[in-house]
SEDO-202254 format. One record per residue: residue in one letter; x negated, y negated, z of N, C-alpha, C in turn. Coordinates in steps of 0.1 Angstrom, whole numbers, plus 5000, padded with zeros to 4 digits. Layout:
# residues N
AXYZXYZXYZ/...
END
This chain:
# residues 82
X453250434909452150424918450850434910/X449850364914448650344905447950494906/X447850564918446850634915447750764907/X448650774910449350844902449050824880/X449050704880449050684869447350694861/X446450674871445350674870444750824870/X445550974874445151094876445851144867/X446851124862447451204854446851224836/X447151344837446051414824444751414824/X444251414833442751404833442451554839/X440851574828440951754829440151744845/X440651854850439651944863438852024858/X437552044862436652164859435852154871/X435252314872434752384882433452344880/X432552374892431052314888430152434877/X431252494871430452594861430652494848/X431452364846432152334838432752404828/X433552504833435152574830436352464832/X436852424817437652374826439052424833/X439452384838440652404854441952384846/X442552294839443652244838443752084842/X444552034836444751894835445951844845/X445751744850446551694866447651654855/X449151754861450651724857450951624870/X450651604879450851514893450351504903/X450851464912449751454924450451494941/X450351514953450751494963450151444973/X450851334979450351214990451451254998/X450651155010451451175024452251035024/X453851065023454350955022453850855039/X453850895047453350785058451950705059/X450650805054449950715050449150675042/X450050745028449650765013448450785008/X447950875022446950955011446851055005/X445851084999445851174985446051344993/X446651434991447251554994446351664985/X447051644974446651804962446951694948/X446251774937446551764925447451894920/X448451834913448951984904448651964887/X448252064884447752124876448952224868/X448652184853449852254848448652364839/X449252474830448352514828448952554812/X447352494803447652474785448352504778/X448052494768448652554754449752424752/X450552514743451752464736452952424749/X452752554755454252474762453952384772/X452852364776452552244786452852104774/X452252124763452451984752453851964753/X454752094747456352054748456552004760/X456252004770456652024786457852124792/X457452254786458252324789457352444801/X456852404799455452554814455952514826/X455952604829456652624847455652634857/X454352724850453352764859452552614861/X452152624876451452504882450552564890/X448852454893448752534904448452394913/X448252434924447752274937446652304939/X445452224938444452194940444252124955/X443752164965443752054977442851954978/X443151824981442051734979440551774987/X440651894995439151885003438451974990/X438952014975438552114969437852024959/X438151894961437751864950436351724954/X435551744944434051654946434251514945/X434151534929434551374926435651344915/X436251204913436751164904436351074898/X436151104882435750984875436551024863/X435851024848436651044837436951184835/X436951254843436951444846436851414862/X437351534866437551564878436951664882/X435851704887434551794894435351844909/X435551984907435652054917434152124929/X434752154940433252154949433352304945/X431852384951431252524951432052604956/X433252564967433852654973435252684966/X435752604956436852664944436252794940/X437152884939437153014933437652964915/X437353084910437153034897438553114892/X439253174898440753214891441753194891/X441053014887442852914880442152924872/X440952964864440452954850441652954838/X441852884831442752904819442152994808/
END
């Protein structure tokens, strides 16, 4: 799926530009495929291996805009900070 392929690895940061964590995937509504949450895996080494378990979901109303980073709105709390 394109937007899938289009979101993945691209960093998230908060409007303090902290950044969030980088999109491991996405969730859509299979009936009328729109955009749900981002999941977010979180750094280091074992996200590179792909061994990190921890994730978090971002909901799409949380987030502002997307372009080459992904800008979270004022009302994200700041404690997915990595």
């Amino acid at each position: 799926m394109k937007i899938n392929e289009n979101l993945i690895r691209k960093e998230v940061i908060n409007t303090n530009a902290i950044l969030v964590g980088k999109v491991h995937d996405v969730e859509f509504d299979e009936e009328t495929y729109e955009l749900k949450s981002l999941i977010l895996r979180k750094g280091g080494i074992s996200n590179s291996l792909g061994i990190s378990n921890e994730e978090n979901i971002i909901p799409i109303d949380l987030i502002k805009s997307i372009g080459d980073k992904i800008l979270l709105t004022d009302a994200f709390e700041d404690d997915l900070v990595l």
